[in-house]
Every structure is written in C-alpha cells, then in structure tokens.
C-alpha positions in Angstrom: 0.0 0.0 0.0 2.5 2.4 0.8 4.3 1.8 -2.6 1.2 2.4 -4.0 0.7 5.7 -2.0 4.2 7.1 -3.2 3.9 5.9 -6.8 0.3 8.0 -6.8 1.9 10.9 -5.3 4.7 10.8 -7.8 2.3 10.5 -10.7 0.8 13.8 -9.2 3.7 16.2 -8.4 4.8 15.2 -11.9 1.6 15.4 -13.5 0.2 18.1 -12.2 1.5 21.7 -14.4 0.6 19.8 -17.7 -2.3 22.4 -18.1 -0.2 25.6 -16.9 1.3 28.1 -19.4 3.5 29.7 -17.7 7.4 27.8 -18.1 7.0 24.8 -15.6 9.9 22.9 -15.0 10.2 19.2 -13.5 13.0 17.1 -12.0 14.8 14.4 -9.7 16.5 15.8 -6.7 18.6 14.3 -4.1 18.5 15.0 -0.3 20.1 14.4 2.8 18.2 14.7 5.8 20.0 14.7 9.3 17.7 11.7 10.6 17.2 9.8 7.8 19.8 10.0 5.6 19.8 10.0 1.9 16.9 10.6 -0.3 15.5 10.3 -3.8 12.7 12.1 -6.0 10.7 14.7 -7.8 9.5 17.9 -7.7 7.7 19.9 -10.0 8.2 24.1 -9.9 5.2 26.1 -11.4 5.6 29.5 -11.5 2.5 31.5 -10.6 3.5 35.4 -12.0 0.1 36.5 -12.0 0.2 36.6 -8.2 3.6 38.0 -7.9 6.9 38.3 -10.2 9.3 35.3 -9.2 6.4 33.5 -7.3 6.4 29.5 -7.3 4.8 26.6 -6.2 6.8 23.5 -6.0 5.0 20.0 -4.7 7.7 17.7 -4.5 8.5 13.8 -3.0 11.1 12.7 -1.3 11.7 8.6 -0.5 14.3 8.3 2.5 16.6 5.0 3.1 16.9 5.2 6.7 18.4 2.1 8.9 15.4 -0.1 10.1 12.8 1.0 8.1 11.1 3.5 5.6 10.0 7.4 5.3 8.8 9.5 3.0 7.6 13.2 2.6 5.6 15.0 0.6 5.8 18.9 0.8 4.3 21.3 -0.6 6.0 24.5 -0.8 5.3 28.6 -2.0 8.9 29.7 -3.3 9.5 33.5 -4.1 12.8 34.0 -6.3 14.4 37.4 -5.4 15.0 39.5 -8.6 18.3 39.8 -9.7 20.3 41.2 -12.5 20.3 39.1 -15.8 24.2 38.9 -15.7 24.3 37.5 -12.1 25.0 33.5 -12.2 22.8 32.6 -9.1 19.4 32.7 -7.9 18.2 33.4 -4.7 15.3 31.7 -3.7 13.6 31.0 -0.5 10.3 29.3 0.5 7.9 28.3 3.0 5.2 25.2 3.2 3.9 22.3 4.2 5.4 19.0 4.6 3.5 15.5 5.5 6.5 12.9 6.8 5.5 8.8 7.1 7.9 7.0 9.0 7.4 2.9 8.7 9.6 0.9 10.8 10.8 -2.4 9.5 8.0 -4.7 11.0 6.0 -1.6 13.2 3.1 0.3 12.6 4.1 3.7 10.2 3.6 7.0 11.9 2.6 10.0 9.6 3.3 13.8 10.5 2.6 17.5 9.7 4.3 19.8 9.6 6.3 23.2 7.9 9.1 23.9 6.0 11.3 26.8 6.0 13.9 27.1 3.8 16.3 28.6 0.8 18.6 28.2 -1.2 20.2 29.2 -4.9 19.3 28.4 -8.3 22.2 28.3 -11.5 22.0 30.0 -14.5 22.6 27.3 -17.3 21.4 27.3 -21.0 18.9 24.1 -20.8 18.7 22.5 -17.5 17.8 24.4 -14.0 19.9 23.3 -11.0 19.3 24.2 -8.0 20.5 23.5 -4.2 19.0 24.2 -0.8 18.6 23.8 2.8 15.5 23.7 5.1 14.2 23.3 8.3 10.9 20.9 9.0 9.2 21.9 12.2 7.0 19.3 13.4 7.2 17.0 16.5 11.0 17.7 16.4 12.7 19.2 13.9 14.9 18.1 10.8 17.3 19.5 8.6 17.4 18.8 4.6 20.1 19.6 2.5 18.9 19.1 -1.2 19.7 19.7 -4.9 18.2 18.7 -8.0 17.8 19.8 -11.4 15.0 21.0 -13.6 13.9 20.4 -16.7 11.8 23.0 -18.4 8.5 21.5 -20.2 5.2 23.7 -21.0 4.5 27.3 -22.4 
C-alpha cells in the first residue's frame, strides 16, 4: 500500500502543471536529511506570475533509506525568487510550506506527520537544464534538517 501511495503521489507532483502556461519545469533531486539520511525524488516548480513576479509553487516527494525502516515526505512548498540582475550567475530563492512525513519501521506500525518547511537556497544559470541547491528546516514534532539539490527540466509554455 505504501508503494502504491508514493507511486500515486509521484504521478501527481509530476503530472500536475501539464495544463499551466506559464514555463514549468520538472525534475529528480537528491536530499540528505539529518535523521534519515539519503533521499531520492521529484519535484515539480510552477511559476505562478500573475500573483507575484518570481512567485512558485513547487510540490515535490522525497523517499528516504533510513536504517530499520522506511520514510517519506511530501511537501508542498510557496517559493519566491528574489529579482536579480540578468548577468548575475545565481538565484536566490527561499520558500515556506507544508510537509507531510510517514515514517514505517521495519516490522511496526508507520507513523505519519505534519508539519512546515522553511527554507532557501540558490538556483544556477545554465542554457537548458535548471539546478538548483537548498537547505531547510521541517518543524513538526521535532525538527529536521534537509540539504537538497536537484535539477529542472523545463517542459510547457
């Protein structure tokens, strides 16, 4: 069931900004997460300009290999990218939202939590592909740290 779950969610963050205009980009990204260790997924990043100039949402899924068990998140995150000179090679981003953590270990009941994310982080200029690295802090029960990084791949308008 819970492959199931993450398979459905993946099919979503990915599937999701097929009807919006504006230039979406999707991608894989890579975490590390101070409790759990090393992660794989995919986020999606679909600006919203109407709203506000460098505005963003960004649902993404994370799948964690921790000792004993299984975790995985799925946040879903407001990003604003400060405006910057078109000759400067980074962008500044940061970005606030909400994160739902499941936490299955081997041979135990899983445990599922809310909670928010506060983070930032820089984006590269490149000609094609978006990358992208970042840190944040998830505030639920306790807190975590994530570093992550990933790379985007524009599709859409």
């Amino acid at each position: 069931m819970k492959k199931l779950l993450c398979v459905v969610a993946l099919v979503g963050v990915l599937g999701a900004p097929a009807t919006v205009s504006a230039q979406v980009s999707l991608g894989p990204a890579l975490a590390f997460h101070d409790d759990f260790d090393f992660g794989i997924g995919a986020f999606a990043d679909i600006p919203v300009p109407s709203l506000a100039p460098g505005l963003s949402i960004v649902p993404n899924f994370l799948f964690w290999f921790p000792d004993g068990g299984d975790a995985w998140e799925l946040n879903g995150d407001v990003s604003y990218a400060f405006q910057v000179s078109e000759d400067t090679p980074v962008l500044p981003f940061a970005f606030a939202g909400l994160n739902i953590l499941n936490i299955g270990p081997d041979g135990g009941d899983s445990k599922t939590k809310i909670g928010l994310n506060l983070g930032g982080g820089i984006g590269f200029r490149a000609e094609r592909l978006q990358p992208f690295v970042g840190a944040k802090f998830e505030i639920q029960d306790g807190s975590g740290f994530v570093i992550f990084g990933g790379v985007g791949f524009p599709v859409g308008g």
